[in-house]
LUMMIRO-974124 format. One record per atom (N, C-alpha, C): residue in one letter; x, y, z. Coordinates in Angstrom, 1 decimal. Layout:
<atoms>
<atom residuo="A" x="X" y="Y" z="Z"/>
...
</atoms>
This chain:
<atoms>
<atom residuo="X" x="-6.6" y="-11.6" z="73.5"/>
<atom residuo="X" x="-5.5" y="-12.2" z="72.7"/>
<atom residuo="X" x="-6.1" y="-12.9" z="71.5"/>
<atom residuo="X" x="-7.1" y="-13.4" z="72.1"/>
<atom residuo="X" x="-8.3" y="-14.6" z="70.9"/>
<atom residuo="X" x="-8.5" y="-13.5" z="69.5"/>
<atom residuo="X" x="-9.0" y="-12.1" z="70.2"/>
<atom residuo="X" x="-9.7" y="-11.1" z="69.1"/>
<atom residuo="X" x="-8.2" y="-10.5" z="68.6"/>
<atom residuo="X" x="-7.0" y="-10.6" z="69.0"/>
<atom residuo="X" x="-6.3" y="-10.3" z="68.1"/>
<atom residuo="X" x="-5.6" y="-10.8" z="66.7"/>
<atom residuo="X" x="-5.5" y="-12.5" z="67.5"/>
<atom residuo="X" x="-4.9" y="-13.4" z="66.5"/>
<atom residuo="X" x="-6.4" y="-13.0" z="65.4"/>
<atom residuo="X" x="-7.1" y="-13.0" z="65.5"/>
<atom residuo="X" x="-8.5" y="-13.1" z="64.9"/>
<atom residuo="X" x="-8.3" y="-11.9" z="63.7"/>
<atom residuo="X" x="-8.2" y="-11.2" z="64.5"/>
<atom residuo="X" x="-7.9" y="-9.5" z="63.7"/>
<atom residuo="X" x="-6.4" y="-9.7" z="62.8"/>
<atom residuo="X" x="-5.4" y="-10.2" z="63.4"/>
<atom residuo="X" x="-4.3" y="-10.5" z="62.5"/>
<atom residuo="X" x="-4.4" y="-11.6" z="61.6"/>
<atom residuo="X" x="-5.4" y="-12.5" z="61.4"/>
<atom residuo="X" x="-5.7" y="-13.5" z="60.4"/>
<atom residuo="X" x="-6.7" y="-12.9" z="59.4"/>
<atom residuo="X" x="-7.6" y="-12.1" z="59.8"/>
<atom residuo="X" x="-8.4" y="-11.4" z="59.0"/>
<atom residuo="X" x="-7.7" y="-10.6" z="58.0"/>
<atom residuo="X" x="-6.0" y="-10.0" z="58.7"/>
<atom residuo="X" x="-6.0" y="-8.7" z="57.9"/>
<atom residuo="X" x="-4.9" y="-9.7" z="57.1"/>
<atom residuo="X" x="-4.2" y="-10.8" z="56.8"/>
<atom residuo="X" x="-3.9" y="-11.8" z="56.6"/>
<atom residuo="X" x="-4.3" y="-12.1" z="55.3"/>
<atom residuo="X" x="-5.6" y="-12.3" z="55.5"/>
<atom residuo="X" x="-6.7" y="-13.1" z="54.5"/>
<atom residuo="X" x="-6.7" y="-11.6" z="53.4"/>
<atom residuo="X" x="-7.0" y="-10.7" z="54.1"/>
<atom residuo="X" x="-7.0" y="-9.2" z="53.2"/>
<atom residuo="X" x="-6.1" y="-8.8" z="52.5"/>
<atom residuo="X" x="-4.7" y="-9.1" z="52.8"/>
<atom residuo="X" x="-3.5" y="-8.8" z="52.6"/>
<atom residuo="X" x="-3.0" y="-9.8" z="51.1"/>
<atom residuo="X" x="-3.2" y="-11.2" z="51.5"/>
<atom residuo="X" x="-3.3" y="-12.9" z="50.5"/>
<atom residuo="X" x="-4.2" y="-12.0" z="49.1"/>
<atom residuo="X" x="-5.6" y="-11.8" z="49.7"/>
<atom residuo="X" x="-6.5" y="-11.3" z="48.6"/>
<atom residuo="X" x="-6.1" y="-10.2" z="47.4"/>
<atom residuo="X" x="-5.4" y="-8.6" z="48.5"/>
<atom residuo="X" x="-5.2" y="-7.6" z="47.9"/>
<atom residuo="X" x="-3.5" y="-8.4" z="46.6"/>
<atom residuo="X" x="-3.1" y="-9.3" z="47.5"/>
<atom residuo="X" x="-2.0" y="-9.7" z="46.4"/>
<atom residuo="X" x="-2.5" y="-10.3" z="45.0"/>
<atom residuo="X" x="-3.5" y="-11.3" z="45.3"/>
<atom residuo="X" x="-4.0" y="-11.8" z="44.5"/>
<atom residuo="X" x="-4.6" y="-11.2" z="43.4"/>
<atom residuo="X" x="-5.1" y="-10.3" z="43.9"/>
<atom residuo="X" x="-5.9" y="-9.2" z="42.8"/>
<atom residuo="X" x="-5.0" y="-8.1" z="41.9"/>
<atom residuo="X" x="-3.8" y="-7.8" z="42.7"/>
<atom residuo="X" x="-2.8" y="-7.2" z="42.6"/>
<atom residuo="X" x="-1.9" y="-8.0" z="41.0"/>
<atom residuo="X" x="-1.8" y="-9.4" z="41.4"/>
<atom residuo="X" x="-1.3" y="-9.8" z="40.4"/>
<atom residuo="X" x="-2.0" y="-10.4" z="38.9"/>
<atom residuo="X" x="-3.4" y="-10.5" z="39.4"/>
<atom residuo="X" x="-4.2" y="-10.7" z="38.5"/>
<atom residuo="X" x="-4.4" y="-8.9" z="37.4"/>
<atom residuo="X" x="-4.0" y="-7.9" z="37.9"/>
<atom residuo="X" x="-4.2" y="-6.7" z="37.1"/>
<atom residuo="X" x="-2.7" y="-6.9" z="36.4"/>
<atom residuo="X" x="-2.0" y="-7.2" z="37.0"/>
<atom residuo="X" x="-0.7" y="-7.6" z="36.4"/>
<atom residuo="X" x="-0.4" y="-7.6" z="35.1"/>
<atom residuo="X" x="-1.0" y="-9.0" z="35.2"/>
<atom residuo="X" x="-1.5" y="-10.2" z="34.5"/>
<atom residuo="X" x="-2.2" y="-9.3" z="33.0"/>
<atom residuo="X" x="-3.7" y="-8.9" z="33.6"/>
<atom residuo="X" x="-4.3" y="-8.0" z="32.8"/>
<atom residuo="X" x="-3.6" y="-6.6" z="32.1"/>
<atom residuo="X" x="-2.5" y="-5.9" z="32.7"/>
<atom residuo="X" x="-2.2" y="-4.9" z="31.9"/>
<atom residuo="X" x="-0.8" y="-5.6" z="31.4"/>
<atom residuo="X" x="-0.1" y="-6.5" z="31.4"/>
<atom residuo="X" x="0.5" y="-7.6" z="30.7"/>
<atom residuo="X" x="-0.4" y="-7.6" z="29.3"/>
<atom residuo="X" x="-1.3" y="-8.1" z="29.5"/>
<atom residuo="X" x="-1.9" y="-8.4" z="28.2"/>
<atom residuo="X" x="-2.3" y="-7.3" z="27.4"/>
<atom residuo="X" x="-3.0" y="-6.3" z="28.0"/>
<atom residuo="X" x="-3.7" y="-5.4" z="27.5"/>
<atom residuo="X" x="-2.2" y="-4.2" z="27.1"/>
<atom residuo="X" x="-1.1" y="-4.7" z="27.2"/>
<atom residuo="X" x="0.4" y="-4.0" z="26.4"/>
<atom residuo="X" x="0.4" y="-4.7" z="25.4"/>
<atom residuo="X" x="0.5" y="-6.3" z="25.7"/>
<atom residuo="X" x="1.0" y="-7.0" z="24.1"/>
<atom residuo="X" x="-0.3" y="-6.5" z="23.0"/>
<atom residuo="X" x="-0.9" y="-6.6" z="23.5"/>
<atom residuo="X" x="-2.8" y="-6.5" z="22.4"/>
<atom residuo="X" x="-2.4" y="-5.5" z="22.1"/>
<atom residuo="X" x="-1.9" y="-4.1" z="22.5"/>
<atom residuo="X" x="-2.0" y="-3.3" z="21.8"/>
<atom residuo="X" x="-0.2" y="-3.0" z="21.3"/>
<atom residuo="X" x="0.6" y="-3.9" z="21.6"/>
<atom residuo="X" x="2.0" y="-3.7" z="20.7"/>
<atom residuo="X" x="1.3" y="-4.3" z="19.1"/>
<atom residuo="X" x="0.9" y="-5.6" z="19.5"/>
<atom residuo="X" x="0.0" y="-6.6" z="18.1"/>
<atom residuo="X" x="-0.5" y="-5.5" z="17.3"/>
<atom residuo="X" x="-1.5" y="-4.7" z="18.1"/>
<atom residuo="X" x="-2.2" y="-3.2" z="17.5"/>
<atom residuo="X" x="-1.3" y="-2.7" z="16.3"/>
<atom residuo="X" x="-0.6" y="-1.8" z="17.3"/>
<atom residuo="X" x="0.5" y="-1.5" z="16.7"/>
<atom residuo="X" x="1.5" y="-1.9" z="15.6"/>
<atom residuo="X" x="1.6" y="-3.4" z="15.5"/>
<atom residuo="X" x="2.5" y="-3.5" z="14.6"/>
<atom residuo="X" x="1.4" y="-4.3" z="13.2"/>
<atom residuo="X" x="0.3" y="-4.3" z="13.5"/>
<atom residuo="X" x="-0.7" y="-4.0" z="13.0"/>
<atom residuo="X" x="-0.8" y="-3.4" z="11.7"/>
<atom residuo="X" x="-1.4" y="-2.0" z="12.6"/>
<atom residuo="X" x="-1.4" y="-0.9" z="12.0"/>
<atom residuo="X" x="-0.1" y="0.1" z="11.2"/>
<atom residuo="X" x="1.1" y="-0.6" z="11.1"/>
<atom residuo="X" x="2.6" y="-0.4" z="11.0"/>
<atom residuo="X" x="2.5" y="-1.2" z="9.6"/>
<atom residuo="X" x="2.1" y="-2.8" z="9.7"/>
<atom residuo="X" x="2.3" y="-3.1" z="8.2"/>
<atom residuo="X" x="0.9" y="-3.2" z="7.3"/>
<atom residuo="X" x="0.0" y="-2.3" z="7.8"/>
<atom residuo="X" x="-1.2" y="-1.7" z="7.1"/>
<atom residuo="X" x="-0.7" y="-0.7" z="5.9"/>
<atom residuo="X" x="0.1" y="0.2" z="6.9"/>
<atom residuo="X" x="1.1" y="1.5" z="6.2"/>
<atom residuo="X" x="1.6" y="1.0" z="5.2"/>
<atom residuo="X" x="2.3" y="0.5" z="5.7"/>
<atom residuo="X" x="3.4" y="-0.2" z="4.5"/>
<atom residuo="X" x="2.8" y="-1.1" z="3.3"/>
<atom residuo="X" x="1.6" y="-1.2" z="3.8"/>
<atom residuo="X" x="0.9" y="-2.0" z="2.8"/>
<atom residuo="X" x="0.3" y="-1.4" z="2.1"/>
<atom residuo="X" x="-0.5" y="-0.1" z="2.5"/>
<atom residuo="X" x="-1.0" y="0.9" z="1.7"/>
<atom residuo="X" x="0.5" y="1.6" z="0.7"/>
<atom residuo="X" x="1.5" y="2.0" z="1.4"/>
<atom residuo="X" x="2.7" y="2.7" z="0.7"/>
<atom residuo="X" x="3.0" y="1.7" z="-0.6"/>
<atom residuo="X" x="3.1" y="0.6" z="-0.3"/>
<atom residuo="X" x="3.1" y="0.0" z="-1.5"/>
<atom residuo="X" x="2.6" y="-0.1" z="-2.5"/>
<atom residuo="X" x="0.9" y="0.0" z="-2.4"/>
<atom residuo="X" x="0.0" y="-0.3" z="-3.1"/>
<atom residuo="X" x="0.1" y="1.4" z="-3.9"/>
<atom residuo="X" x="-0.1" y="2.7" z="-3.3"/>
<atom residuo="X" x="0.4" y="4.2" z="-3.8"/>
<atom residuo="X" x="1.3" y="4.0" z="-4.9"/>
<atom residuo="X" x="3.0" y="3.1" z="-4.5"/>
<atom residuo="X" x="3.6" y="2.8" z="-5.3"/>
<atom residuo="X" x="3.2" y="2.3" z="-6.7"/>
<atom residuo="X" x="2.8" y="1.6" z="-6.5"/>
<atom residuo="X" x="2.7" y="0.8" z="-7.6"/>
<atom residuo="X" x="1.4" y="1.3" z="-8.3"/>
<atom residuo="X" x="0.7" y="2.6" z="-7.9"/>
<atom residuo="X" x="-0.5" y="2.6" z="-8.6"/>
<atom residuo="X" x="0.7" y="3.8" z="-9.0"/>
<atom residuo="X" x="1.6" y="4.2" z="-8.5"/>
<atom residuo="X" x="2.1" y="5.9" z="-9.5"/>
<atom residuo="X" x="2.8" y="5.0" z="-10.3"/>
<atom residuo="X" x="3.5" y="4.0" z="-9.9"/>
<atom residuo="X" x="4.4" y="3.5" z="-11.6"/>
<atom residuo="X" x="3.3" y="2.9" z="-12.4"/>
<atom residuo="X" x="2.3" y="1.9" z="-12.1"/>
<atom residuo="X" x="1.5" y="2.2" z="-13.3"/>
<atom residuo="X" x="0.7" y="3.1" z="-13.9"/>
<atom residuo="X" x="0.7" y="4.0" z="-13.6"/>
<atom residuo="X" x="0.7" y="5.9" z="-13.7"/>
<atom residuo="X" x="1.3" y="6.0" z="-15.0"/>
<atom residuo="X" x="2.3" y="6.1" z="-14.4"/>
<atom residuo="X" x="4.1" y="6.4" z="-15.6"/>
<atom residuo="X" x="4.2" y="5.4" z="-16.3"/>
<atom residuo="X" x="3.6" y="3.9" z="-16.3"/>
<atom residuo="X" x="3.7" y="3.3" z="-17.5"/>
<atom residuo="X" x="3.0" y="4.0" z="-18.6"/>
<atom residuo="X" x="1.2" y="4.0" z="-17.7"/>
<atom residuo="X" x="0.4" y="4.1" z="-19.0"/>
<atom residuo="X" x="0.5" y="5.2" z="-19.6"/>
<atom residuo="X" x="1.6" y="6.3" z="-19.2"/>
<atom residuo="X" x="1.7" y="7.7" z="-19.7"/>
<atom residuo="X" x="2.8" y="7.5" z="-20.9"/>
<atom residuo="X" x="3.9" y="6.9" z="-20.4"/>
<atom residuo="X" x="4.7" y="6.3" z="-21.2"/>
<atom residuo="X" x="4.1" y="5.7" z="-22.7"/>
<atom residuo="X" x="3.1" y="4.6" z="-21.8"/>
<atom residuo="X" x="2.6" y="3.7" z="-23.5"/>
<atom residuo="X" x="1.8" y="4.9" z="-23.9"/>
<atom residuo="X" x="0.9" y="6.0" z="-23.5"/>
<atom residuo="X" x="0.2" y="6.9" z="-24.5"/>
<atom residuo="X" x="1.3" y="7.7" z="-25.2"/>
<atom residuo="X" x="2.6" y="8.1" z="-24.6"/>
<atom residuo="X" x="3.0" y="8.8" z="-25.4"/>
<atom residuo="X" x="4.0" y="8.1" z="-26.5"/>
<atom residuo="X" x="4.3" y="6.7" z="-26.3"/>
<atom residuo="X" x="4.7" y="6.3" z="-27.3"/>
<atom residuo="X" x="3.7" y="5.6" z="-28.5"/>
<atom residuo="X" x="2.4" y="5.5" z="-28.2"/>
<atom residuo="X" x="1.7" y="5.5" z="-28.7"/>
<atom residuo="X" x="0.9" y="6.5" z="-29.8"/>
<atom residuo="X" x="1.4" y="7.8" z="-29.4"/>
<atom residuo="X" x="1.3" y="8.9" z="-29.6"/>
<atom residuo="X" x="2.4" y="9.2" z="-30.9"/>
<atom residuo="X" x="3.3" y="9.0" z="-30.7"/>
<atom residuo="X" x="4.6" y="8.9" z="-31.4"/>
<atom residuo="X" x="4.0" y="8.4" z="-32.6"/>
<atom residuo="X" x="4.2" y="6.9" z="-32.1"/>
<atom residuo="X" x="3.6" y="5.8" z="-33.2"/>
<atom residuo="X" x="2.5" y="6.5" z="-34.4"/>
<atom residuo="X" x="1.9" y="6.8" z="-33.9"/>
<atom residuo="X" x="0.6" y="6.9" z="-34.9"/>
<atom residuo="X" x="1.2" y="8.1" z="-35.9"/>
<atom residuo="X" x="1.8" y="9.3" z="-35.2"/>
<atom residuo="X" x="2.6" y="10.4" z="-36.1"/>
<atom residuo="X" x="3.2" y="10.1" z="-36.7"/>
<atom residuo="X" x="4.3" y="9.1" z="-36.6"/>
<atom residuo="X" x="5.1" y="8.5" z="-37.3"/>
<atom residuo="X" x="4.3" y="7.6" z="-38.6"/>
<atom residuo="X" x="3.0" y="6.9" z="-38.1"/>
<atom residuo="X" x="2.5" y="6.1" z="-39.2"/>
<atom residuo="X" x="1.9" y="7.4" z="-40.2"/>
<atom residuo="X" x="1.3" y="8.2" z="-39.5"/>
<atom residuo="X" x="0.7" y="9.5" z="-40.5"/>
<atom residuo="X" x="1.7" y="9.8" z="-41.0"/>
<atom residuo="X" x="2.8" y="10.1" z="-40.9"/>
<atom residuo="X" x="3.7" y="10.8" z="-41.5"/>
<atom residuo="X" x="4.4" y="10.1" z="-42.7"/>
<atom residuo="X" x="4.7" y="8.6" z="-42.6"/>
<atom residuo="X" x="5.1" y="7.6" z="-43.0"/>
<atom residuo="X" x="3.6" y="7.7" z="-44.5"/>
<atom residuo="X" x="2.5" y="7.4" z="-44.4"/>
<atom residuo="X" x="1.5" y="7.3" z="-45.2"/>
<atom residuo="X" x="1.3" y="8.4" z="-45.7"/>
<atom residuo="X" x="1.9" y="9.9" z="-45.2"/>
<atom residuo="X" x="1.8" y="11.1" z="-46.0"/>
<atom residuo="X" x="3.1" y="10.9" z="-46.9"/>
<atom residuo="X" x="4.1" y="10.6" z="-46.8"/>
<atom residuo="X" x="5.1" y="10.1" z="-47.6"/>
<atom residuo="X" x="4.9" y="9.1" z="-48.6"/>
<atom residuo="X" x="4.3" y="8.3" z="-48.2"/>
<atom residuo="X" x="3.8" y="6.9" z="-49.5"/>
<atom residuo="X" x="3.0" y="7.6" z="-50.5"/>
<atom residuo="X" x="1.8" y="8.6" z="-49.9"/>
<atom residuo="X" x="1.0" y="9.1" z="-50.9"/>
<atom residuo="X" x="1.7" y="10.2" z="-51.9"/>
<atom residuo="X" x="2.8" y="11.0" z="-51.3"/>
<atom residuo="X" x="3.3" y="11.7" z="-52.1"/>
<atom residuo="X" x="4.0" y="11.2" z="-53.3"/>
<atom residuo="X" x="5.0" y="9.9" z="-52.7"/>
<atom residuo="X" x="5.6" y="9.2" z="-53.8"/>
<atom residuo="X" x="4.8" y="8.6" z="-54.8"/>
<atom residuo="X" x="3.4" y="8.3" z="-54.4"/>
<atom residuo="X" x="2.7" y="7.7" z="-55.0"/>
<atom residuo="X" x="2.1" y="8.3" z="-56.4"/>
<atom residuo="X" x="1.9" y="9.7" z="-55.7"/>
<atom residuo="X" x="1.2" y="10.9" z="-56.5"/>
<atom residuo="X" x="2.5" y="11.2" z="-57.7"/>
<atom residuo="X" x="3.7" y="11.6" z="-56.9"/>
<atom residuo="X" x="4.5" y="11.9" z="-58.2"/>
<atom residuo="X" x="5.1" y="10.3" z="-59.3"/>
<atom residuo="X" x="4.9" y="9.4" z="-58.2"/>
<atom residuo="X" x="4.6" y="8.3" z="-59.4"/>
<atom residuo="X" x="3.8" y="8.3" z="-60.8"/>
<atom residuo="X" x="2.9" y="8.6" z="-60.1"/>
<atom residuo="X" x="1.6" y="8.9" z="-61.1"/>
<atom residuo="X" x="1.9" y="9.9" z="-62.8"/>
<atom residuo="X" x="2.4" y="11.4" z="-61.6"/>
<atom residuo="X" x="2.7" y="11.9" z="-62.6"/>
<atom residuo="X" x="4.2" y="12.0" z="-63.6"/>
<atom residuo="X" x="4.8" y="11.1" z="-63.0"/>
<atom residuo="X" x="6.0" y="10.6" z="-63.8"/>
<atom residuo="X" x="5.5" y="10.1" z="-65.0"/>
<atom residuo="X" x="4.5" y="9.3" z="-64.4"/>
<atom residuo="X" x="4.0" y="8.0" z="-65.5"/>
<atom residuo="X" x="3.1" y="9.0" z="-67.0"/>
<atom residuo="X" x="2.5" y="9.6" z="-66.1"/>
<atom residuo="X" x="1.8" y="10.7" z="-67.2"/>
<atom residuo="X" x="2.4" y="11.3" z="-68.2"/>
<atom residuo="X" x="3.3" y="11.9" z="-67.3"/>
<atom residuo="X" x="4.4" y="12.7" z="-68.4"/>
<atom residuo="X" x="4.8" y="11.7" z="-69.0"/>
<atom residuo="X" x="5.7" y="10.8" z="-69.0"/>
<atom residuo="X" x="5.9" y="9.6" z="-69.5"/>
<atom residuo="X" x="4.9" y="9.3" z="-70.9"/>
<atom residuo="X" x="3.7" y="8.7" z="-70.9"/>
<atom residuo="X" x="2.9" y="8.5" z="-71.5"/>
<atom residuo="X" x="2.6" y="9.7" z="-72.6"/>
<atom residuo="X" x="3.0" y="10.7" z="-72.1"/>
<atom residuo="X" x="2.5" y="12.2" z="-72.9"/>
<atom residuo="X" x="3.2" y="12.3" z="-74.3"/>
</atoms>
């Protein structure tokens, strides 16, 4: 009877233990879920942080395409504008000539 209580205290002590260990993996894949939800949402506003950054590199894309081609404008417009001045200028001239003549 001595070696039974003995044997049912032992398996007792085994039984306490296997709980213990049992709750401590718990415990551990408890954590080792959140660490990798954290992971996860992580790598979630990485994304979005990159998406943004894409963003804003294509709209400053489309600005600076924008300012070259209004830039582009501009200058045709000043050429054009200065090919006009000279022409007036030229038949100024020859106004003045005939004039003088």
């Amino acid at each position: 009877a001595a070696a039974l209580r003995r044997e049912v205290e032992a398996a007792k002590g085994r039984a306490a233990e296997a709980e213990e260990g049992a709750g401590k993996a718990a415990r551990g894949a408890e954590e080792a879920r959140r660490a990798a939800a954290s992971e996860q949402k992580a790598a979630e506003e990485a994304r979005a942080q990159r998406d943004q950054a894409a963003a804003a590199a294509s709209t400053a894309e489309e600005a600076k395409a924008a300012l070259g081609e209004r830039a582009a404008r501009a200058e045709a417009d000043s050429a054009s504008a200065v090919g006009e001045a000279r022409a007036r200028a030229e038949a100024a001239k020859e106004t003045a000539a005939a004039a003088e003549a």
